[in-house]
C-alpha positions, 0 to 999 in steps of 0.5 A: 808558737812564736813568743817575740813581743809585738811592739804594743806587748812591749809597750805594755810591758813598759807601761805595767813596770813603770807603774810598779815601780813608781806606784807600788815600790815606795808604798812597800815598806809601809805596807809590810811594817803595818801590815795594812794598806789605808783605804787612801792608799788603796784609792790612790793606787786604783785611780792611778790604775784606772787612769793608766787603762790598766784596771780590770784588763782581763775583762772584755773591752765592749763591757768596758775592760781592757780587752787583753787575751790570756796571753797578754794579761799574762805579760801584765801579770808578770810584771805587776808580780814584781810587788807584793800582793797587797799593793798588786790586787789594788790593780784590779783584775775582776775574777773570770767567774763574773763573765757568768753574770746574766740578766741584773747580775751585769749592772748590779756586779759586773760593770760596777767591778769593771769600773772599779766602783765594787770590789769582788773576793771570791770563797770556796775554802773552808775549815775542813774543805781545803783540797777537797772541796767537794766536802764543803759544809756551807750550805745553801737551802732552797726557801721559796724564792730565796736561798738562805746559807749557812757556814763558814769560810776562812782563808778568804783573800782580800775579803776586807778590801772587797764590798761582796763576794763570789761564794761556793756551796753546797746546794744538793747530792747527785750519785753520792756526790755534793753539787755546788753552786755559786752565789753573789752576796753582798757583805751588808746582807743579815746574817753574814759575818766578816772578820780578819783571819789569822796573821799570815807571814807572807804577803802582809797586808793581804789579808785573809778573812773568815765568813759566817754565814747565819740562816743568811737569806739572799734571793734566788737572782744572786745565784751565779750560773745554774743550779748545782753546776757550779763546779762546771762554772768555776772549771770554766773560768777559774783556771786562770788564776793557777795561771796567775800565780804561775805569771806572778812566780815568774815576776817577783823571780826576775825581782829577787835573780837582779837583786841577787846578782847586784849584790854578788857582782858588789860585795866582795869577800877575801879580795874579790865579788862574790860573783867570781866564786863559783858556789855563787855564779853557779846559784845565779845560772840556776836561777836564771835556767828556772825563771826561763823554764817557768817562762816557758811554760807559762807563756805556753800555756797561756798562748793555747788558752788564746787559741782555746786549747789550754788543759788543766794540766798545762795550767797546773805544769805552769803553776807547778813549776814555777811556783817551786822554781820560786822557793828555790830562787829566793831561798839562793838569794838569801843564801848569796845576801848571807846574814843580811838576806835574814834582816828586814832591813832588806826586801829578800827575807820578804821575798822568801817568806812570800815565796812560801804561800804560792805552792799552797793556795790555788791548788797545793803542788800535791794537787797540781801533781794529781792533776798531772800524773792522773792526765798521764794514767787516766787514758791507761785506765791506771 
């Protein structure tokens, strides 16, 4: 297992900050100051991304993507994590899931999304199915050759940027259980509703939308997959998005030490930096110690999805860890900015309100900690 970048991962590397740096940083104070990002904002970042070959790099090159491995679109990730998830999701990456499309799904969905003409969110959350998703109430109801749905789902990332969504319910019980399946729907079919969900502290200009569902009729060629498999669909292909935080952990982490360590190794207090204070130094060696840790595990856990032997467990180490490892690290920044760490005036108080959504969305860290400790007890029958 040998992490050296090639000369074309370097390169890409390269090309991925440049692009956040030229692209993504000048837009992010007026982003976060109006919590919004225009719809010609929006089009100018997504042209720029396709024009540099960087949209929808996950997908597979014959259908018109990228063409990068886990392992690469990990290195892609990290680097794009270095802004802030309203001007980084612009850089479309097509949700896995869409690789289940078959028959009209491909033309009608999957290459309009690879070709940044349609845009996809994706809805499991609900008001009383969290964690637990298997207690999800939407539910979709077999009508002749239609399904019609009914619920609602908050929590929704980027619903207001996207043109349809990639939906979960509940469609049937088998041994006590709720089986869910997964539905394409466009946001313009009668009876469903999107709104803009509560104002959430971090990541402004992300939005989360609320989705009601009203007897909303959709044919039964929108189901995704097969019927009451969907937990089956989304095992298969939604894991990497606890890869994905993990990756955009590490980037904005690497962000926030270069800041903390610039202004250590500049601002002097009682006749010196404050680098050369230990109660300082110190923060900065375990901070670096941590992004290096949550690298590792990051880059190994992407390295076995390339080679097809990547489990639950090691994606939930990965998002783990580093998820946590990023609190820790913007919450020393802001102790070595001191009181100008706490004023908006600089990005860091930024940096540590957004650090706080990673341990709760794509899995809270008590659910990445069942899936660990149950891989460790299971085989013990414990």
């Amino acid at each position: 297992m040998n992490f050296s970048l090639s000369t074309e991962q370097l390169m890409l590397v390269e090309t991925v900050r440049r692009f956040v740096e030229t692209e993504l940083y000048p837009h992010e104070d007026l982003v976060e100051k109006a919590d919004d990002i225009s719809p010609d904002l929006a089009a100018q970042v997504r042209a720029r991304a396709l024009e540099m070959g960087l949209y929808a790099a996950n997908m597979p090159a014959e259908l018109g993507g990228g063409g990068l491995g886990t392992f690469d679109t990990t290195l892609m990730e990290r680097e794009l994590g270095r802004a802030g998830y309203g001007l980084q999701m612009l850089v479309a990456r097509p949700s896995n899931i869409l690789r289940g499309c078959t028959g009209g799904q491909i033309e009608e969905y999957l290459l309009p999304t690879i070709r940044g003409e349609r845009h996809d969110c994706l809805a499991m959350t609900e008001p009383d199915a969290g964690s637990d998703v298997r207690s999800m109430r939407t539910f979709a109801r077999r009508d002749g050759g239609d399904f019609v749905i009914n619920g609602t789902k908050h929590f929704i990332s980027h619903a207001d940027m996207a043109d349809y969504v990639i939906l979960c319910a509940a469609t049937g019980e088998a041994g006590g259980r709720r089986t869910i399946s997964c539905f394409l729907v466009d946001f313009d079919t009668p009876g469903l509703t999107r709104r803009r969900g509560p104002k959430c502290v971090s990541h402004r200009g992300y939005h989360q939308c609320e989705l009601i569902f009203e007897d909303c009729r959709v044919p039964a060629s929108s189901l995704l997959g097969e019927l009451d498999k969907g937990f089956d669909l989304m095992g298969q292909w939604l894991g990497s998005t606890r890869l994905q935080v993990a990756t955009t952990s590490v980037g904005r982490g690497q962000r926030v030490l270069e800041m903390a360590a610039q202004w250590a190794a500049t601002r002097k207090q009682f006749g010196q930096s404050i680098g050369k204070f230990q109660g300082t130094a110190f923060k900065l060696a375990d901070m670096q110690t941590e992004l290096a840790a949550a690298e590792l595990l990051t880059f190994q856990a992407a390295w076995k999805d390339d080679q097809g032997c990547m489990t639950d467990t090691d994606a939930a180490m990965a998002k783990l860890f580093a998820s946590e490892a990023l609190a820790r690290i913007t919450d020393n920044a802001l102790q070595i900015f001191g009181g100008m760490g706490l004023m908006d005036e600089l990005p860091i108080e930024r940096f540590w309100r957004d650090a706080r959504v990673e341990r709760i969305w794509d899995g809270t860290s008590e659910i990445q900690r069942h899936i660990i400790s149950r891989a460790i007890l299971r085989p013990l029958e414990a």
